[in-house]
N, C-alpha and C positions, 0 to 999 in steps of 0.2 A: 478383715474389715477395713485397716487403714489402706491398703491397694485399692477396692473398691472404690474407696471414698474419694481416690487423688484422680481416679479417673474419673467419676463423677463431677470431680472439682472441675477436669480440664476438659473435658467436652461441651459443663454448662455455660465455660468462659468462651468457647467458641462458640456458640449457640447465640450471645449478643454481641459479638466480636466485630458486627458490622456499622453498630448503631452509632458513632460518629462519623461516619463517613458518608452519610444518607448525602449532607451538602455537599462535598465533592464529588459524588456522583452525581449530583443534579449539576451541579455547576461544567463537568469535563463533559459529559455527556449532551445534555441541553434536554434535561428528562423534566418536564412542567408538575406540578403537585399530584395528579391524579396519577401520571408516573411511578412518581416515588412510592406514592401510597399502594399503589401493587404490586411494589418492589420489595413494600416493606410486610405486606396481608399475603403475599403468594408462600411466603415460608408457612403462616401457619395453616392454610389453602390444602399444604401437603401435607403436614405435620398430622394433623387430625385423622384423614382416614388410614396413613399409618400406624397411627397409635389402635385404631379399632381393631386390624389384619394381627401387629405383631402382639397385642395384649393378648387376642384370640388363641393364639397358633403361638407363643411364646415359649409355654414348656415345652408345648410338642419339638419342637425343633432345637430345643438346646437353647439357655437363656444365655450362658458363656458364646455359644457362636452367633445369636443375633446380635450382641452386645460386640463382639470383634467385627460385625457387618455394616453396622451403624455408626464404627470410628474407619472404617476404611469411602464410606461414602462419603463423611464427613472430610474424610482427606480431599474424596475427587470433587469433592463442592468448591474445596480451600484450591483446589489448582485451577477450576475453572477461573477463580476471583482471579488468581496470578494472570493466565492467560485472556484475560477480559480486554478483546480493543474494538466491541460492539456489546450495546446496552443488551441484546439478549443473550450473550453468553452471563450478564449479571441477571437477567430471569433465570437461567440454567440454575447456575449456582446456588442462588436461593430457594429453588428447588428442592435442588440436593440437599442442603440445610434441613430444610423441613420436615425431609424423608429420615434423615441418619436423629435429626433427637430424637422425631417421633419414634423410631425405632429402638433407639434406647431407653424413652424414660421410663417409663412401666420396667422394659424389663432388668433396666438395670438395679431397679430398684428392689425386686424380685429377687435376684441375685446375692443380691447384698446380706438379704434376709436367710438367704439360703446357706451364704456361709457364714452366718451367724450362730450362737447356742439359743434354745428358748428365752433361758433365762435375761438377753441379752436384746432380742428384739425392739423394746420399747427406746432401749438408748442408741441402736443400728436406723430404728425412723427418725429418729432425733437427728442425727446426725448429718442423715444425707438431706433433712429438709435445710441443717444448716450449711454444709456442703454446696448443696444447688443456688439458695440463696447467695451465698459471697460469691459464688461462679457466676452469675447473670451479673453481679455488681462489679468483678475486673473483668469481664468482657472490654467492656465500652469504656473503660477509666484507663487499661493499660494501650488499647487502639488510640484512645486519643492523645495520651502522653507521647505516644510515639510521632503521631501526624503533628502535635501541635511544637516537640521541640527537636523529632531529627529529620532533619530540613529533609531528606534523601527516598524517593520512591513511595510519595505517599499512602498510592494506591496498592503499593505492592508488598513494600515492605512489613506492614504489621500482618500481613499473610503466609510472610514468610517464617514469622513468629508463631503465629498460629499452627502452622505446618509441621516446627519442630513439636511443639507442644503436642500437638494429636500423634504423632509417633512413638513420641513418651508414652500418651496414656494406650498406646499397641501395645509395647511393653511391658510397662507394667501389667495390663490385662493380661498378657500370655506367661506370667508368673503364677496365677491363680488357678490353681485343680480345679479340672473340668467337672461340670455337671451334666448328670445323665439327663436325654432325654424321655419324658414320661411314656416310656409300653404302650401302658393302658389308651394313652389319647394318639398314641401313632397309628391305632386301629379304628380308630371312631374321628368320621368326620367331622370338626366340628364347623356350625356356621359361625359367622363374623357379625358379632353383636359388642355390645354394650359390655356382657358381661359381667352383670350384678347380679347375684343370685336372688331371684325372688323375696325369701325372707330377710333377707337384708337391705330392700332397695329402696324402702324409704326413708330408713335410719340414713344409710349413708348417700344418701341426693340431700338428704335434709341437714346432716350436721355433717360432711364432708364434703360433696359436690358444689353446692350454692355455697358455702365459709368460703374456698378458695377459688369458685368463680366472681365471689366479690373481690378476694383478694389480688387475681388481677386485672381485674375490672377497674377496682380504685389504684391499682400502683401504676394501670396504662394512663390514666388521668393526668397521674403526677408526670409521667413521660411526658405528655403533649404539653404540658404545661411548661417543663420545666426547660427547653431551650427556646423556648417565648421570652420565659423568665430573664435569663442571662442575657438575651441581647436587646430587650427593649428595659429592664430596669439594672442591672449591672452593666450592661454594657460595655459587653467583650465580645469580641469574634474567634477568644480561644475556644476550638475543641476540649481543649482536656475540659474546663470544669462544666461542663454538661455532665459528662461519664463522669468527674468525680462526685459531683452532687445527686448522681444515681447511684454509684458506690457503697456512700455514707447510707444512702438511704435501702440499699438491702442489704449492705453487711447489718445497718443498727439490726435491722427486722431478724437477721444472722443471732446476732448477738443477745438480744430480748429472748431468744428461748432458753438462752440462761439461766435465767432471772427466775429463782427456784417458787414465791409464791406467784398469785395459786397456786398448790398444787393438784386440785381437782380438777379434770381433764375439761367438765362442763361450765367449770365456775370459770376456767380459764379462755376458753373460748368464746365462751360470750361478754367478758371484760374486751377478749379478744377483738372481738367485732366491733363492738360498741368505739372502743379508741382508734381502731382503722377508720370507721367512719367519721367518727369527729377530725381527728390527722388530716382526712381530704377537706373536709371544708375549711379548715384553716388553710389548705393551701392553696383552695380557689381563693380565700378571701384576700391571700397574699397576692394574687396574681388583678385583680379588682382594685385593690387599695397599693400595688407598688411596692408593699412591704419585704424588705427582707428579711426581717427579724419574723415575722409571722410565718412566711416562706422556711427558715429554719423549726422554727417551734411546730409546725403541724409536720413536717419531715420527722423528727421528733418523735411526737404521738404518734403516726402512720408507721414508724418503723415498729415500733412496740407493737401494737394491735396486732398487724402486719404479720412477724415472727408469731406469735401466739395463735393465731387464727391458723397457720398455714401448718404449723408446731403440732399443734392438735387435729386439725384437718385430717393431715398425712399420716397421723397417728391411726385412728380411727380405720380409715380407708384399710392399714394395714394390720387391725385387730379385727374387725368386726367380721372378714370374711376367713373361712377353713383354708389352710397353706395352699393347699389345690387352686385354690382359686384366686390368689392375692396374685398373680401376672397381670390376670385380665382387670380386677379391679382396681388397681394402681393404674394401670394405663387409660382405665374411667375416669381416675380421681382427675388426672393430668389433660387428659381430653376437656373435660370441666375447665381446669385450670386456662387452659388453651384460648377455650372458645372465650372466658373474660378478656383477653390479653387483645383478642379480635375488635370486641366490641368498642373500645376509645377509639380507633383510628376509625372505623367504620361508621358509629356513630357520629364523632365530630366530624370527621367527612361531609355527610350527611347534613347534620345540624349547621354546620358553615356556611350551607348554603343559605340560610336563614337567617341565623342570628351572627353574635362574636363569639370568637373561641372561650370569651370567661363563660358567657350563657349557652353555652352549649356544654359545656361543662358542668355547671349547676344544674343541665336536666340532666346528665347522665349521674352524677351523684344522687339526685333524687330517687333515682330507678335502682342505684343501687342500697338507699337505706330501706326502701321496700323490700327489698332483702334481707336484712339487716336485722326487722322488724320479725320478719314472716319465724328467721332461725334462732331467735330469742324465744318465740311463743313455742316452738317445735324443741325447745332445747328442754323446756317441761314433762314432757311425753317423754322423752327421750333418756333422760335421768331416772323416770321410774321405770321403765322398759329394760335398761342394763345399768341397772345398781351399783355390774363389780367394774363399772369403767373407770 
């Protein structure tokens, strides 16, 4: 389990390894807003129908060799970034990015499960939600540490880090005994769907799909928000504390799944929701009113909800369906996940055009406690439906 986990760790840290350097590629390059913005939506562009193909066809082909296929593209993404001295080898690369998690998340998670005991499952999901979690938070905290204090090869160097690090996690992945792939589906074609089994597909859209397409739905909010934040009301033009004030805020959401009460999976998750959603509007109201202090405190509540929501989510996603089937549904779950993480830059895109980025913001918070609302009322059903959840 703890190999899986480190490679989980270091793929998720490459996966947002790029997000402080969004302005020095707009800056070397001369790439204008709409630029960037497909620079930054073309990863998950690829990532999604990825996730559909290898969720599908996962067992079939060996979860240990998609999972070594998805850290080798991931390599040839991190060299295209090295060799970048035209903006479309940076569309390339992100690309590739989008193809190697998509390719992994489902099924590494799959894997994880698989060399796990039964008895052991419930704390192997725990784990890798909190895994992933701190991985997207030193992404972007250790890239920018790098750019903002070793003066040398900005664009290159934290690539070069990233480089070793996916090497590692070859390694360590070729430490781990292989798994068979499934007979039975290497003879049956199957198509490339969703892959929710019927009897389970409104339990889990309803209290696994929509919980973590809120959840990053509201933590891309806080992204758009939060290097607004730092250079019109703290006012710095370092790097690093963007990434580290993203850090903080998904290791807390890391960390809150600690936090042993609730311990009811239902009672927890809907506490869950309820404080991701308040979290975000404190920290619109911080970005409205200036505040830092508020800007801290809804970070705060958002990481707690956050963790709990995502905690329980991923739990579910990997209970509710038969072992057969937990590839394709985990890479549902994530697909979900995905398409929230789409929505803040696409929407505020959108919405910019119209209003300011605080109001553009406040509607897409709206849209999301609509949700909020809908998996509180569905979390009723849901409780008396699986009693022994």
């Amino acid at each position: 389990m703890k190999r899986m986990l480190l490679v989980s760790l270091l793929m998720s840290c490459g996966a947002t390894f790029i997000t402080p350097l969004f302005p020095l590629y707009s800056e070397t390059y001369q790439l204008n807003s709409l630029q960037i913005t497909i620079l930054f939506a073309i990863y998950a562009a690829f990532l999604l129908p990825t996730l559909l193909v290898t969720g599908e066809k996962g067992s079939t082909w060996g979860l240990k060799k998609v999972v070594r296929i998805s850290i080798w593209i991931s390599i040839a993404s991190t060299l295209f970034f090295l060799a970048g001295k035209n903006p479309w080898m940076l569309y390339v690369a992100r690309s590739l990015e989008g193809i190697a998690y998509g390719a992994f998340t489902g099924t590494a998670a799959a894997l994880l499960m698989k060399q796990t005991s039964p008895s052991q499952i419930g704390a192997a999901l725990k784990l890798s939600g909190v895994t992933i979690l701190i991985g997207f938070g030193l992404g972007p905290a250790i890239a920018g540490m790098i750019v903002q204090y070793i003066h040398y090869l900005p664009l290159y160097l934290p690539f070069w880090i990233l480089l070793v690090l996916l090497i590692i996690s070859l390694i360590v992945l070729e430490s781990i005994p292989k798994d068979a792939a499934s007979s039975e589906q290497k003879r049956v074609k199957a198509k490339i769907s969703l892959g929710v089994p019927g009897n389970i597909r409104s339990a889990f859209f309803s209290m696994a799909g929509l919980p973590i397409f809120t959840v990053f739905t509201i933590q891309g909010i806080a992204f758009s928000l939060i290097p607004n934040f730092v250079k019109n009301v703290i006012h710095t033009s370092n790097l690093a504390v963007s990434g580290l004030i993203i850090f903080v805020l998904l290791s807390g959401a890391a960390m809150a799944q600690f936090i042993p009460w609730p311990s009811h999976p239902v009672t927890r998750i809907r506490l869950g929701i309820l404080l991701l959603a308040m979290g975000s509007w404190v920290i619109v109201s911080s970005g409205l009113t200036s505040s830092l202090p508020l800007l801290w405190t809804g970070i705060f509540i958002q990481s707690i909800g956050g963790g709990w929501t995502f905690q329980i989510a991923l739990r579910l996603a990997g209970q509710l369906p038969e072992p057969k089937e937990r590839p394709r549904v985990i890479s549902a779950f994530y697909l979900c996940a995905y398409s929230g993480f789409i929505v803040p830059v696409i929407g505020v895109g959108m919405l910019t055009q119209f209003f300011n980025l605080n109001f553009s913001l406040i509607i897409l918070n709206l849209f999301a406690a609509f949700i909020v609302v809908y998996v509180l009322l569905y979390s009723v059903k849901f409780k008396r439906t699986y009693p022994d959840i």
